[in-house]
C-alpha positions in Angstrom: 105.0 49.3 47.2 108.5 48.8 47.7 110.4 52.1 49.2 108.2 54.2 47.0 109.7 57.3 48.2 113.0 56.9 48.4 113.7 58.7 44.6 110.8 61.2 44.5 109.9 64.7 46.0 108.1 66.0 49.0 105.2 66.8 46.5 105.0 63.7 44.8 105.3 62.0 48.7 101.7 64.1 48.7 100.5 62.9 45.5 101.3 59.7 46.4 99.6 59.6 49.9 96.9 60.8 47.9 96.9 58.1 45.8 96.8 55.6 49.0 93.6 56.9 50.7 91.9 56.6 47.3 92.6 53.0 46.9 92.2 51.9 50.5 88.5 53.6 50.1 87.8 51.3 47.1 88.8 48.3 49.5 92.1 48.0 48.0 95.0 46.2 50.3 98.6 48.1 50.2 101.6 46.3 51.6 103.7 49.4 51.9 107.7 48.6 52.9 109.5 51.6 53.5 112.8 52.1 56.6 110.7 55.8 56.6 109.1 55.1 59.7 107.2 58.4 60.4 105.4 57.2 56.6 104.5 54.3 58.5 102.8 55.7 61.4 101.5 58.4 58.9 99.4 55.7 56.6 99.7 51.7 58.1 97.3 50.8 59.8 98.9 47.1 60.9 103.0 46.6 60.9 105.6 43.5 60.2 109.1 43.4 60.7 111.0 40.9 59.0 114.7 40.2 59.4 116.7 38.3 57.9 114.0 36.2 56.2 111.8 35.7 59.2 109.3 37.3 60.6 110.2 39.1 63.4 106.9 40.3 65.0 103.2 42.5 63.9 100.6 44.1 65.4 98.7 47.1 64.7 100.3 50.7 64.3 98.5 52.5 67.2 100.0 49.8 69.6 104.0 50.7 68.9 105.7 53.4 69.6 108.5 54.5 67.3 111.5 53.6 69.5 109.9 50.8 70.3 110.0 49.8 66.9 113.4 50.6 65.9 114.2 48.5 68.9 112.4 45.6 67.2 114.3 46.3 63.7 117.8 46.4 65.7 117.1 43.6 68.3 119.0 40.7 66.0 120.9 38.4 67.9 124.6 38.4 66.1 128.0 38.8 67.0 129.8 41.5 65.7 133.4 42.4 65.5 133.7 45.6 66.6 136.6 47.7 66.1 137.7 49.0 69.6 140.5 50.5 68.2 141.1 53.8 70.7 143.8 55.2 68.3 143.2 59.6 68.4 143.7 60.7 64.5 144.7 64.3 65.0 145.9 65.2 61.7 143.2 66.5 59.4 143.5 64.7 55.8 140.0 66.0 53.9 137.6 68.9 54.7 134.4 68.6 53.1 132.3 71.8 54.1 128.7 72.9 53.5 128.6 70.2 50.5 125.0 70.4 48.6 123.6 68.0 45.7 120.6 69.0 43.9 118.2 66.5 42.5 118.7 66.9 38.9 115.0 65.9 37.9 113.8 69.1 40.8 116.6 71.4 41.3 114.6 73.0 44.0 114.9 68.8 45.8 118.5 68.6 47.7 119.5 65.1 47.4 122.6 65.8 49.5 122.0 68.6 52.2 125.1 71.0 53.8 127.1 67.6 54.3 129.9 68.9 56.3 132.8 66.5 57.9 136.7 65.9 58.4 138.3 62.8 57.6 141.8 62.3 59.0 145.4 60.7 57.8 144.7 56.9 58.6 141.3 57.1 59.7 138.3 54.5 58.5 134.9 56.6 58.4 132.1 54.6 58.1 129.1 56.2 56.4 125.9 54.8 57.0 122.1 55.5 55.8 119.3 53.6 54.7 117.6 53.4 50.7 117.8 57.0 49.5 119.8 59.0 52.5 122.1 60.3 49.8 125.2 58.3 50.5 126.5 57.3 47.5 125.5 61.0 46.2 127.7 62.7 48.7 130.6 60.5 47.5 130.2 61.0 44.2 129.7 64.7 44.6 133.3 64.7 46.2 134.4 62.7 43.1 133.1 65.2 40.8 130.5 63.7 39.3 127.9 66.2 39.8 129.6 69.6 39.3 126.6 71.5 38.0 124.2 70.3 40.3 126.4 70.6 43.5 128.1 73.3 45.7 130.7 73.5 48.7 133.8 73.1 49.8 136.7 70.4 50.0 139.8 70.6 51.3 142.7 68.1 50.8 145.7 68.2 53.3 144.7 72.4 54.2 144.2 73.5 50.5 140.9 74.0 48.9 140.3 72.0 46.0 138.0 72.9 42.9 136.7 69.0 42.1 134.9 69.4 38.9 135.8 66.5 36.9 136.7 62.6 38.5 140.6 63.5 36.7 141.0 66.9 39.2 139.5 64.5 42.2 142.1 62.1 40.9 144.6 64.6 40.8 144.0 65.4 44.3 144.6 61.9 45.5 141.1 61.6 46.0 139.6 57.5 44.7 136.4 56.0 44.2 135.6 52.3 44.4 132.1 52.6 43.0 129.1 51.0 44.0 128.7 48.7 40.6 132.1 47.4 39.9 130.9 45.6 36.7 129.2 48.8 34.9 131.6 51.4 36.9 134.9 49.9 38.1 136.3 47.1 35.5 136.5 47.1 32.0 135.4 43.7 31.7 136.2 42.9 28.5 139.9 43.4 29.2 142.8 41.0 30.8 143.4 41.5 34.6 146.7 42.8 34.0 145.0 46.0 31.7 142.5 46.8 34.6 145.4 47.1 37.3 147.3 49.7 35.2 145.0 51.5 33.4 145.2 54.5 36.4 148.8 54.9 36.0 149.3 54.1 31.5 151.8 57.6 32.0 154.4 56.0 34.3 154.1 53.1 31.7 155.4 54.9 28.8 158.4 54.1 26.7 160.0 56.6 24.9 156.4 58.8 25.1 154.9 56.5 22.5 154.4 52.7 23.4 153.8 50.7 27.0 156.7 49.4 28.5 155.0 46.1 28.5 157.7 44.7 31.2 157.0 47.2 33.4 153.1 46.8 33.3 153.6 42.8 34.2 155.6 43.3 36.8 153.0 45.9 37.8 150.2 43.9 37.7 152.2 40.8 39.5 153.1 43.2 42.6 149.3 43.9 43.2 148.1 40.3 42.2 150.7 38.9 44.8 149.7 41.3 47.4 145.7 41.3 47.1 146.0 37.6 46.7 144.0 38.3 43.6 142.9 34.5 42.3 143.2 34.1 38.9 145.0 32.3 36.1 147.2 34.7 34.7 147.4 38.5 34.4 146.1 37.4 30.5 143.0 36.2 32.2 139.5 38.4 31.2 138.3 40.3 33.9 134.8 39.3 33.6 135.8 35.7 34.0 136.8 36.3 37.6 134.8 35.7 41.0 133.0 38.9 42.6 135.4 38.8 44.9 138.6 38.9 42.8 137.1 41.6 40.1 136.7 43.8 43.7 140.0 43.5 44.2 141.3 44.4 40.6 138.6 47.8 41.2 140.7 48.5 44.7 144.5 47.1 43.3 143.7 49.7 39.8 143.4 52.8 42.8 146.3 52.0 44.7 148.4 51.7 41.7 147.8 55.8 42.0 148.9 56.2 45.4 145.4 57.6 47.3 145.4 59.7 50.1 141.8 59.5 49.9 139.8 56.2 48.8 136.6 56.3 48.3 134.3 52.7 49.0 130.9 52.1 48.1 129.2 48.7 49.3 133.1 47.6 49.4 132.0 43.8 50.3 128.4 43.5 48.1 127.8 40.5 46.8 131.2 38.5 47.5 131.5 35.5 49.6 132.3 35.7 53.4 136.0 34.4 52.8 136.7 37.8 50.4 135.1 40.0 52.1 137.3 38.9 55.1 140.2 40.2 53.3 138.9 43.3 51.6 138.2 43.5 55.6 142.1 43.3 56.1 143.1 45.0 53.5 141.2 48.2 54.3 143.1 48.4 57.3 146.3 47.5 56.7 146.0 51.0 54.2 144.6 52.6 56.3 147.2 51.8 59.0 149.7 53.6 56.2 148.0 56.7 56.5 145.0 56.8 53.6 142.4 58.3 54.9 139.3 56.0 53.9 135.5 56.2 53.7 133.5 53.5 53.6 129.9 53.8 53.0 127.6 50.5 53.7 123.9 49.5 54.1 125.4 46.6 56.5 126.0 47.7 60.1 128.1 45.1 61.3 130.3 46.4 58.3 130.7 49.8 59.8 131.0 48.8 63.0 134.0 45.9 62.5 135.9 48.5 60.1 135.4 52.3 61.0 136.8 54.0 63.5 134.2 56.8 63.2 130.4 56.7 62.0 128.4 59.2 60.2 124.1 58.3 59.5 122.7 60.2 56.9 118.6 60.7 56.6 116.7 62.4 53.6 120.3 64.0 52.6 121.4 65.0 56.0 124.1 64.1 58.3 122.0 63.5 61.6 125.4 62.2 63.6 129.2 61.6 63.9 130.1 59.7 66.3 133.0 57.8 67.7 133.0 53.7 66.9 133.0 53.3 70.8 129.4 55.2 70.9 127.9 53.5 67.9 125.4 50.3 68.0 122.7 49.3 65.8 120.1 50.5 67.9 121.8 53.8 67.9 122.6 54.0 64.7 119.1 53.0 62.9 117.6 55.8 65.2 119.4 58.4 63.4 119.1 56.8 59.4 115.3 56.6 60.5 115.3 60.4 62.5 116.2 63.3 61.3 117.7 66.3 63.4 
């Protein structure tokens, strides 16, 4: 059973423990892998950590404390480039208050529980969780994705906002980099040069009517040259590019629009080391201009090389926010595995 609970609710949890105890008393053997550790120490009997495709160590649940364990998961030896930036960002950029997301298959099931936060001009928040904390549903709540199912506050530059639709989150200067760029960022059946101005078409117009076709290459060249986007030409199909590069296009198509607020989910997943290095760069170097940025990752040396703040969610809940200068993995695995 592969993170069996991760999408389901307390009650089915129940049902499903249920389920367990029947079939270990028929003499049935359950590998159960779950980050849930108190699930664990509920219903294992023996324990194996593996990390990065090894076995790390096992032994039997009654012999292991819990921190003892999360010591075990964080223990990898790896060097990681931590930003020890000590920069104090003062001026408040985006206000999200009390924000809830109901699970739309039990509405009485938050999947996103009074999430409540300030990002500020220039600042890199990391977000951090593990398998089903609700990160990606908090950002796309602030999106406006989820406008019947959700409920709070956000605030853009002192003003509330009422983000119903992506367009009015758009028209706040709020951006997301989604998750899946190939079914949610790229229209991969068109050029390169198509994907880069399909945010701003309106400043493209000619006489109200056509697209100033000029004005679109030179467009596309601009964010090509300075993303050091690899590709043939701006004629090129989007879907022919690298991981990499078709990130890129996603990130170039936003900042076409001017953000004040971007938006990135799993930023660097499934790119090669040499993209992600600059991806890496240019986060910063926009952030360093004064977009407030949130990046949410399952990868903690991510976080910890870009952000200058961490949050950890767990089971829909903020359990922390904390400085990049407090944050470790050890520390922050404790609070994706406990909540407060």
């Amino acid at each position: 059973m592969d993170e069996p609970t991760s999408a389901i609710t307390d009650k089915e949890v129940d049902n499903l423990f249920d389920t367990i105890d029947e079939l270990k008393a028929e003499g049935k053997i359950i590998v159960y892998i779950s980050h849930k550790l108190k699930e664990l120490f509920l219903k294992a009997d023996y324990y194996t950590v593996l990390r990065d495709g090894a076995t790390i160590t096992s032994g039997e649940m009654k012999s292991i404390s819990q921190d003892e364990l999360v010591e075990k998961m964080a223990g990898r030896k790896i060097v990681i480039e931590k930003n020890i930036s000590d920069v104090i960002f003062s001026e408040p950029l985006m206000q999200i208050k009390n924000v809830c997301l109901k699970n739309g298959e039990d509405l009485s099931d938050l999947l996103v529980s009074d999430a409540s936060f300030t990002l500020h001009k220039g600042e890199i928040l990391g977000l951090y969780g593990l398998m089903g904390a609700g990160r990606t549903e908090l950002i796309e709540t602030i999106f406006g994705l989820h406008p019947k199912r959700s409920s709070g506050e956000i605030w853009i530059e002192g003003e509330k906002k009422n983000i119903t639709t992506p367009a009015r989150a758009i028209n706040s200067g709020v951006m997301l980099v989604p998750e899946d760029r190939k079914l949610q960022g790229l229209c991969l059946g068109l050029e390169v040069r198509s994907n880069i101005s399909v945010t701003v078409l309106k400043q493209l117009e000619q006489n109200g009517l056509f697209l100033n076709g000029r004005k679109e290459k030179v467009l596309a060249k601009d964010y090509i040259d300075q993303l050091n986007i690899k590709t043939a030409s701006q004629e090129t199909l989007s879907k022919n590019l690298s991981g990499g590069n078709q990130q890129k296009i996603v990130i170039a198509k936003w900042l076409a629009k001017k953000p004040k607020v971007l938006l990135l989910d799993e930023p660097t997943r499934g790119i090669d080391v040499g993209a992600k290095s600059e991806i890496y760069k240019l986060i910063k170097e926009l952030a360093a201009t004064g977009v407030g940025v949130v990046v949410v990752s399952s990868e903690i040396p991510e976080i910890l090389a870009l952000a200058n703040r961490v949050l950890v969610m767990c089971e829909g809940e903020i359990t922390t926010d904390m400085p990049i200068a407090e944050a470790s993995e050890a520390t922050m695995l404790t609070h994706a595995i406990h909540k407060n």
